[in-house]
HTML snippet that shows the backbone in 3Dmol.js (N, CA, C, O; Angstrom):
<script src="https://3Dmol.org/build/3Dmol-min.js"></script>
<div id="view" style="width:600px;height:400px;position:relative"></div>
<script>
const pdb = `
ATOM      1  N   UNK A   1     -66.561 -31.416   2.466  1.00  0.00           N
ATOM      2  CA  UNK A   1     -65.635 -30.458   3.019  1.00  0.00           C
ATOM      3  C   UNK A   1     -65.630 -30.628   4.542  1.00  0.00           C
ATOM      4  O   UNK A   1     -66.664 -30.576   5.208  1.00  0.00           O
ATOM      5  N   UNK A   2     -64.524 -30.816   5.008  1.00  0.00           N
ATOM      6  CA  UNK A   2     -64.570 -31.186   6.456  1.00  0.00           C
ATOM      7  C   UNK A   2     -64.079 -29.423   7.078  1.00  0.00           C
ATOM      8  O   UNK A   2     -63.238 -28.702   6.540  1.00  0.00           O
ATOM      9  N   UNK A   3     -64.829 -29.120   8.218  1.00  0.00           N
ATOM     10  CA  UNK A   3     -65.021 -28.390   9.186  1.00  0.00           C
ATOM     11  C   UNK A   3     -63.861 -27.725   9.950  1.00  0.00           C
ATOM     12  O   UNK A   3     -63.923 -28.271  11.052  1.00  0.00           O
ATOM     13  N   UNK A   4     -62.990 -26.982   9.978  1.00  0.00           N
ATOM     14  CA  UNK A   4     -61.830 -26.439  10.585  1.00  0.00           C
ATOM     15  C   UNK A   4     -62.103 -26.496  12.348  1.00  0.00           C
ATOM     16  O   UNK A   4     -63.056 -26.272  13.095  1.00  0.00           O
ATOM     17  N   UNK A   5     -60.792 -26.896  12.485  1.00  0.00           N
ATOM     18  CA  UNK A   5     -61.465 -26.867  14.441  1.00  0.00           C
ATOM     19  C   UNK A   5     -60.220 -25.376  14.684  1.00  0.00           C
ATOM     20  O   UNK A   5     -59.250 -25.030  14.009  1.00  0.00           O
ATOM     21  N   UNK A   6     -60.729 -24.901  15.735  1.00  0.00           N
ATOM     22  CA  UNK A   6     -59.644 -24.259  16.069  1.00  0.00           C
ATOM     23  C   UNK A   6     -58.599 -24.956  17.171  1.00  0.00           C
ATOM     24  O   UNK A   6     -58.660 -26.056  17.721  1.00  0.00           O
ATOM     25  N   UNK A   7     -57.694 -23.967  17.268  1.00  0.00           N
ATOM     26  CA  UNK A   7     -56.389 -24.420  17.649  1.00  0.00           C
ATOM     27  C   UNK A   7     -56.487 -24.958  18.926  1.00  0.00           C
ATOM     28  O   UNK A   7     -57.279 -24.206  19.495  1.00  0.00           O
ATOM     29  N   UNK A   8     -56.165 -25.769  19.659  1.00  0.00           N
ATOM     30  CA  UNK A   8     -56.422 -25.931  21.509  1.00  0.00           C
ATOM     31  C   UNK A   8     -55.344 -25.160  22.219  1.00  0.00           C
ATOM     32  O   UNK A   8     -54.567 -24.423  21.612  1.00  0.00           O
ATOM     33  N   UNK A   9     -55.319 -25.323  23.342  1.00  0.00           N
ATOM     34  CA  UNK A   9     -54.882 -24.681  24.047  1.00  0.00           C
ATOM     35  C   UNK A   9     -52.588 -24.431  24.137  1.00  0.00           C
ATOM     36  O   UNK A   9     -51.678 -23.606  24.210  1.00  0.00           O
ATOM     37  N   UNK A  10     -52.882 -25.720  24.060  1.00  0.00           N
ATOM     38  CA  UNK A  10     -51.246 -26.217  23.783  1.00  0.00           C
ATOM     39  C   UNK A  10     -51.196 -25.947  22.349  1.00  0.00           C
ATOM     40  O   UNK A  10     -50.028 -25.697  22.052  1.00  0.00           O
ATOM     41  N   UNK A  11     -51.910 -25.895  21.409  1.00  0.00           N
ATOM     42  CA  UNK A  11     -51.450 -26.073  19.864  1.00  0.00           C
ATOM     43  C   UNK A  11     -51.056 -24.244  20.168  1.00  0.00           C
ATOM     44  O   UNK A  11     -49.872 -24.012  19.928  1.00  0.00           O
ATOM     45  N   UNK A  12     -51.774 -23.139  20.586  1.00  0.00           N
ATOM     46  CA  UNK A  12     -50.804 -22.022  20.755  1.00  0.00           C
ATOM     47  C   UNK A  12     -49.995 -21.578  21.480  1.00  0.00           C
ATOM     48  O   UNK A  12     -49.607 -20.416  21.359  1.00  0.00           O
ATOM     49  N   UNK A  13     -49.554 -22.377  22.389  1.00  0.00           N
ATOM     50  CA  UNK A  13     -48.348 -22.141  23.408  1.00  0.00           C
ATOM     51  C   UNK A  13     -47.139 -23.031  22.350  1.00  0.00           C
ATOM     52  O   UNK A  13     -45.935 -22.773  22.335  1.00  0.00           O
ATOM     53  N   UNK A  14     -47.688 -23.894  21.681  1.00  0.00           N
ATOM     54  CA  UNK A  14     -46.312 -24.272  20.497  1.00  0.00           C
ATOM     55  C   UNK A  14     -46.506 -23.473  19.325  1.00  0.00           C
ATOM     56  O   UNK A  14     -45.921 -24.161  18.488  1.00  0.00           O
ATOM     57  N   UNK A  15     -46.972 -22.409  18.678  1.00  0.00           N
ATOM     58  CA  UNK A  15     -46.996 -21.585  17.771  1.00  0.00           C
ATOM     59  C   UNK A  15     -45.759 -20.568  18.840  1.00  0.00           C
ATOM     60  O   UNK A  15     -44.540 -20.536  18.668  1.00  0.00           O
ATOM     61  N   UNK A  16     -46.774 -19.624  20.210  1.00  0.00           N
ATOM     62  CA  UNK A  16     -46.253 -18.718  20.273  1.00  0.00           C
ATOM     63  C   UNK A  16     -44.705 -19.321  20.771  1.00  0.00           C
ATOM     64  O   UNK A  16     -43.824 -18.470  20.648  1.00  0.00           O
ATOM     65  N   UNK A  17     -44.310 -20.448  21.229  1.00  0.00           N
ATOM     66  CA  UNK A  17     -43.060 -20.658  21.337  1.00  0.00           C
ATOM     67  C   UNK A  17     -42.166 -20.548  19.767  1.00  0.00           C
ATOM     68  O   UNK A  17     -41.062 -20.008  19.705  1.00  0.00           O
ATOM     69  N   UNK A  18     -42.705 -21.018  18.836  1.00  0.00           N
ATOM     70  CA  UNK A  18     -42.323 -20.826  17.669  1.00  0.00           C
ATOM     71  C   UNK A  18     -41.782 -20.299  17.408  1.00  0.00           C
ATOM     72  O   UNK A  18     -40.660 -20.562  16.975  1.00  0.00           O
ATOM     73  N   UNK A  19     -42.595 -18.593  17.603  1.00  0.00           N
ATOM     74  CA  UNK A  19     -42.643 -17.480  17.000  1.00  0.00           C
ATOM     75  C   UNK A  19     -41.447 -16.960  18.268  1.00  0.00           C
ATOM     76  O   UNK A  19     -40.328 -17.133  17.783  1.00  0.00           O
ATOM     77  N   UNK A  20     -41.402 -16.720  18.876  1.00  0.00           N
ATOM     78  CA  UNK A  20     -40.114 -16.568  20.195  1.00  0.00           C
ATOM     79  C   UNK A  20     -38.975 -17.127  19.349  1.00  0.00           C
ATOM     80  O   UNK A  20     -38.192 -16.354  18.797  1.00  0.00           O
ATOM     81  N   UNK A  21     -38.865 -18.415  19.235  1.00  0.00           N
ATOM     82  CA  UNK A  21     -37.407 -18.891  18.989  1.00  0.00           C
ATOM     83  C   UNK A  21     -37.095 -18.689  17.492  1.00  0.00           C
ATOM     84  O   UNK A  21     -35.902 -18.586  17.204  1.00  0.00           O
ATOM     85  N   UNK A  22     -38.022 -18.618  16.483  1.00  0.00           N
ATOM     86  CA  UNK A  22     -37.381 -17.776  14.872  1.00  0.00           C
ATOM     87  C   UNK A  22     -37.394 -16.540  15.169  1.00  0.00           C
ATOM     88  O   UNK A  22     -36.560 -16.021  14.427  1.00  0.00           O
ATOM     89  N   UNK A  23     -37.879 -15.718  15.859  1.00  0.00           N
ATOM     90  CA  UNK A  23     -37.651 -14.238  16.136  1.00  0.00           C
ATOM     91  C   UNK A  23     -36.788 -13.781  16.756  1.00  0.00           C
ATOM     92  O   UNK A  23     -36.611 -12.567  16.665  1.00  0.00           O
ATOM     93  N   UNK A  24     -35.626 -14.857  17.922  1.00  0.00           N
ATOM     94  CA  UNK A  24     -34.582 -14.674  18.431  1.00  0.00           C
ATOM     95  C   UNK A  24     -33.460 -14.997  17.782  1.00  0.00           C
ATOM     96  O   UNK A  24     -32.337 -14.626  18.125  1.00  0.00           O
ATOM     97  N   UNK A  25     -33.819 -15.964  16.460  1.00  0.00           N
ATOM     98  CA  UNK A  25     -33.090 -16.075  16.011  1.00  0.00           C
ATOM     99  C   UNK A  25     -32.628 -15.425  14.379  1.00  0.00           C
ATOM    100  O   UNK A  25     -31.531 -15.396  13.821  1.00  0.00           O
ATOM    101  N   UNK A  26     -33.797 -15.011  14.002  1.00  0.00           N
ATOM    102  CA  UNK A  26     -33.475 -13.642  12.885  1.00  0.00           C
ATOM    103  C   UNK A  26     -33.695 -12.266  13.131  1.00  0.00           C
ATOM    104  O   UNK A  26     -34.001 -11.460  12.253  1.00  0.00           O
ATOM    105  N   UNK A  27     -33.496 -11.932  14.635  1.00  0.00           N
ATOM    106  CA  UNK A  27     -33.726 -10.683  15.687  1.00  0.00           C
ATOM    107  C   UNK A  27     -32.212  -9.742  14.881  1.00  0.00           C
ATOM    108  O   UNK A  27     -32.289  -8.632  14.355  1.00  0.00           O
ATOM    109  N   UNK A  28     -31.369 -10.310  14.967  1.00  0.00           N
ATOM    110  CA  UNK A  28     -30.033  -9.425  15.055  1.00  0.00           C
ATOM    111  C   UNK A  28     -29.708  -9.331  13.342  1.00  0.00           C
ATOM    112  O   UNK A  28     -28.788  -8.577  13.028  1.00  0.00           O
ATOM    113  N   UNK A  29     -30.458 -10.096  12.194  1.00  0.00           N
ATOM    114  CA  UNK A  29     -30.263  -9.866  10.975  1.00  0.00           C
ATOM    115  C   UNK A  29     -31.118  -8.766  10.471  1.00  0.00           C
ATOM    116  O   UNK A  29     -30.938  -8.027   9.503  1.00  0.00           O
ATOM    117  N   UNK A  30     -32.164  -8.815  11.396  1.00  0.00           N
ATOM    118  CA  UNK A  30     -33.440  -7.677  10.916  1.00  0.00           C
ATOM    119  C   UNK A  30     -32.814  -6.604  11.652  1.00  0.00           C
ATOM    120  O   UNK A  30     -32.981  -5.585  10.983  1.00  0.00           O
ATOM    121  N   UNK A  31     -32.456  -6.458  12.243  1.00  0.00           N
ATOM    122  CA  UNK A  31     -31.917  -4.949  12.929  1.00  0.00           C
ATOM    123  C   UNK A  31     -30.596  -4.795  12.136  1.00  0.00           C
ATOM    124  O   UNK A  31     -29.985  -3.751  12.363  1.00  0.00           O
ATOM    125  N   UNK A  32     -30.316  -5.237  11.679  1.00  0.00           N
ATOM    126  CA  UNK A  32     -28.631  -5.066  11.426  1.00  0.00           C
ATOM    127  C   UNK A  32     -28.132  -4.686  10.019  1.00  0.00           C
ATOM    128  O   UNK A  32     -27.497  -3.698   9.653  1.00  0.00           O
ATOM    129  N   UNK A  33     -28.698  -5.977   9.184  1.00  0.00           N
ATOM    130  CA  UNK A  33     -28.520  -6.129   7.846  1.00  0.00           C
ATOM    131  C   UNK A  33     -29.065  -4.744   6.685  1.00  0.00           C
ATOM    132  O   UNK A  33     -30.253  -4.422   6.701  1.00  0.00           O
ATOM    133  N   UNK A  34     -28.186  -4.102   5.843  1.00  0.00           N
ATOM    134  CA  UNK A  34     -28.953  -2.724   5.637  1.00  0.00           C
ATOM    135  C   UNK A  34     -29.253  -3.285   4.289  1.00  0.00           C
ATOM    136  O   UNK A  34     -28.984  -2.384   3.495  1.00  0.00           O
ATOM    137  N   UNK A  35     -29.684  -4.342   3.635  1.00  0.00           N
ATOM    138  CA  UNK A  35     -30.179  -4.923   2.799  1.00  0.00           C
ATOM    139  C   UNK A  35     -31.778  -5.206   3.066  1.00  0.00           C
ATOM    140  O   UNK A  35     -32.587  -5.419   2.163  1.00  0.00           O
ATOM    141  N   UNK A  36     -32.041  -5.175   4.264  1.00  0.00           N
ATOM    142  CA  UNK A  36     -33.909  -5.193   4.783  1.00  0.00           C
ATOM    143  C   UNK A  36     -34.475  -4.007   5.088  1.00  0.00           C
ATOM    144  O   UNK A  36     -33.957  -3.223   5.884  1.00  0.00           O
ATOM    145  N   UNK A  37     -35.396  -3.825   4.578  1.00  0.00           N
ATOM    146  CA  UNK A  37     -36.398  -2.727   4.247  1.00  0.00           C
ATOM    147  C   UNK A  37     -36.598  -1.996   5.849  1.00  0.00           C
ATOM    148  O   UNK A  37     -36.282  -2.501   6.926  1.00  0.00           O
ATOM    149  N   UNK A  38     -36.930  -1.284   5.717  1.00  0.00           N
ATOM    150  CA  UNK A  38     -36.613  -0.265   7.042  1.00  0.00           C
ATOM    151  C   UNK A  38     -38.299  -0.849   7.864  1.00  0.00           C
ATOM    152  O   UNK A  38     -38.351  -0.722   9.087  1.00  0.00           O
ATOM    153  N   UNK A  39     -39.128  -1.243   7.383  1.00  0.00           N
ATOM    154  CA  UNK A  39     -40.352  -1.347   8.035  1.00  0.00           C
ATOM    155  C   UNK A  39     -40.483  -2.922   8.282  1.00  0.00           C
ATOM    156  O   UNK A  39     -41.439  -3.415   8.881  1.00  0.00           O
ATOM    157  N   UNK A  40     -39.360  -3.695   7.729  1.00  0.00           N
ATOM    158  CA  UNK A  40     -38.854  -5.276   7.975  1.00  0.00           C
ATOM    159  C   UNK A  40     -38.906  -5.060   9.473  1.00  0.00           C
ATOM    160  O   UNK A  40     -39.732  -5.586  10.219  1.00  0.00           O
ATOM    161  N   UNK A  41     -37.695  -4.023   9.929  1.00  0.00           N
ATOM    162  CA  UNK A  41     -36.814  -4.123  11.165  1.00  0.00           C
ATOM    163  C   UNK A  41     -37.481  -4.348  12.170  1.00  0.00           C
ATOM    164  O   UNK A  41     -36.871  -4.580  13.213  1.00  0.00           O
ATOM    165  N   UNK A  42     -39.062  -4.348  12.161  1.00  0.00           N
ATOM    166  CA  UNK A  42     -39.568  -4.370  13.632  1.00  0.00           C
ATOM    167  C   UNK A  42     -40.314  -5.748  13.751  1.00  0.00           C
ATOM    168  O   UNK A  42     -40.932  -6.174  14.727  1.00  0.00           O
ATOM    169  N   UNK A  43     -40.079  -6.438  12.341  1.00  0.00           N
ATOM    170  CA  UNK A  43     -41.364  -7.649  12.263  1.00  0.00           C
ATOM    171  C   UNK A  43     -41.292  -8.721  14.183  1.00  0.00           C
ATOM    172  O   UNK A  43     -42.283  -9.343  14.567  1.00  0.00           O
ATOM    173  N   UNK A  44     -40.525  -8.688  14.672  1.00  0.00           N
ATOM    174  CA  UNK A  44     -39.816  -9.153  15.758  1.00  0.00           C
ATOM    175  C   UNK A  44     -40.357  -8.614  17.386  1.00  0.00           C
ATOM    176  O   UNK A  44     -40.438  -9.233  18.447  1.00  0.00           O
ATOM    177  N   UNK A  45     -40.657  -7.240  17.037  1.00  0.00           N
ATOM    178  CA  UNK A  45     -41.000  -6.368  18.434  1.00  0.00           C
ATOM    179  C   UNK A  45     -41.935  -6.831  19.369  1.00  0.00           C
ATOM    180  O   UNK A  45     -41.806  -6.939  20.588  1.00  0.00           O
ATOM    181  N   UNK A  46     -43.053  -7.136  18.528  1.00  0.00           N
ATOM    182  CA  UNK A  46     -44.025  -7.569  19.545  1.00  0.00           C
ATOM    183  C   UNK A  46     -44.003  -8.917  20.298  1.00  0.00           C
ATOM    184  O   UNK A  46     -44.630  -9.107  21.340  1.00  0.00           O
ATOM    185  N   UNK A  47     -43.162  -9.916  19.632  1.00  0.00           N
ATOM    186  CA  UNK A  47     -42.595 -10.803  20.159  1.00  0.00           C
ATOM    187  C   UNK A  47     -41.677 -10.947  20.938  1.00  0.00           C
ATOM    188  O   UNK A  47     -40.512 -10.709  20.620  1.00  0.00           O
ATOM    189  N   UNK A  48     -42.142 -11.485  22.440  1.00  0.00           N
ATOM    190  CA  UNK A  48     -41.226 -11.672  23.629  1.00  0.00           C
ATOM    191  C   UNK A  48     -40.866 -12.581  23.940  1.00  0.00           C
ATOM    192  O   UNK A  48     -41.758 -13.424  24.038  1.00  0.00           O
ATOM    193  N   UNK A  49     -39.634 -13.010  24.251  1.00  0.00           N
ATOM    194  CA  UNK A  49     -38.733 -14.188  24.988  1.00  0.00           C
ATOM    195  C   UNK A  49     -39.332 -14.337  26.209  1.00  0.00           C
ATOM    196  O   UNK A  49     -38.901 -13.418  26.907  1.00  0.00           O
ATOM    197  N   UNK A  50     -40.068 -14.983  26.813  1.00  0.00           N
ATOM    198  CA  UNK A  50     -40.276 -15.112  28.206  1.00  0.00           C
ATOM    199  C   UNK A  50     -39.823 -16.431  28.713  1.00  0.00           C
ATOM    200  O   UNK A  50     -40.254 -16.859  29.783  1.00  0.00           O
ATOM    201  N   UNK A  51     -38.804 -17.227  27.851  1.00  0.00           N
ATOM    202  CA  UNK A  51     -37.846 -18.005  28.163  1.00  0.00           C
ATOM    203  C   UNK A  51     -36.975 -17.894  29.217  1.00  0.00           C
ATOM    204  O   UNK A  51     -36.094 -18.739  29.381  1.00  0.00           O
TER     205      UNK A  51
END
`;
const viewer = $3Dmol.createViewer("view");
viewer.addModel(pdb, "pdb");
viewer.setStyle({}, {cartoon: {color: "spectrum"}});
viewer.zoomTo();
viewer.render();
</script>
């Protein structure tokens, strides 16, 4: 069984960029769409564009 490393430094500045650009981009379906669960609508909040 080989040993998990954790992430480096750049491997989470390309996650949290990730998480920025799918969250800007299913931002306005989660607020909008009245087909998503009311506690969906915020999955997005804590995530900031600092783009």
């Amino acid at each position: 069984m080989q040993k998990q490393q954790l992430p480096t430094s750049t491997e989470n500045q390309d996650l949290d960029e990730l998480l920025v650009r799918g969250c800007n981009w299913v931002r306005d379906y989660l607020e909008n769409n009245p087909e998503v669960n009311e506690s969906d609508r915020t999955l997005c909040n804590d995530i900031i564009d600092n783009g």
